[in-house]
C-alpha angles and dihedrals in degrees: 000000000000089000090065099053094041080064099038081053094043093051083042094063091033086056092041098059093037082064102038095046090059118123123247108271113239124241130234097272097054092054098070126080132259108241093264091058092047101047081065100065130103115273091355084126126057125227083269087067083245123135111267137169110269089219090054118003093241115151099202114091129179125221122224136174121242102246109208117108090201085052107033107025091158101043097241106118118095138167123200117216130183115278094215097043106018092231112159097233105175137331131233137210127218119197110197104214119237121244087257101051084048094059089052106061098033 
């Protein structure tokens, strides 16, 4: 008998850090790929050698801000989708540059 429970304890801490140990999942932004990433997939340019979505060929794209305040606090996430078929293609980040970086390089 206590060998049973020695060895229920043992798969219950075994189960316990599997779980624990586990990375954050990412979320659907960061799921999508950066424009560079993107300009390397299959079918993602048209025969004119232009940007295109890769669904429907279409070479118009709008530009949205991510809108979650947990995920995007400083409002600079955003995805790009099609603008024919409103599929997300790939997100951007912009990183505003401080006073002082500024400085540096002017």
């Amino acid at each position: 008998m206590t060998a049973y429970l020695i060895l229920f304890a043992i798969i219950a801490l075994i189960y316990y850090v599997q779980i624990h140990n586990k990375p954050a999942r990412k979320t659907d932004w960061e799921t999508l790929p950066f424009l560079d990433e993107y300009k390397k997939i299959a079918k993602s340019k048209n025969e004119e050698g232009k940007l295109c979505c890769r669904y429907c060929g279409a070479t118009t794209t709008v530009e949205r801000l991510l809108n979650s305040d947990k995920e995007n606090p400083d409002n600079s996430k955003h995805y790009h989708a099609c603008s024919e078929c409103k599929v997300v293609l790939w997100r951007s980040e912009f990183v505003e540059k401080s006073d002082s970086e500024t400085e540096k390089q002017g």
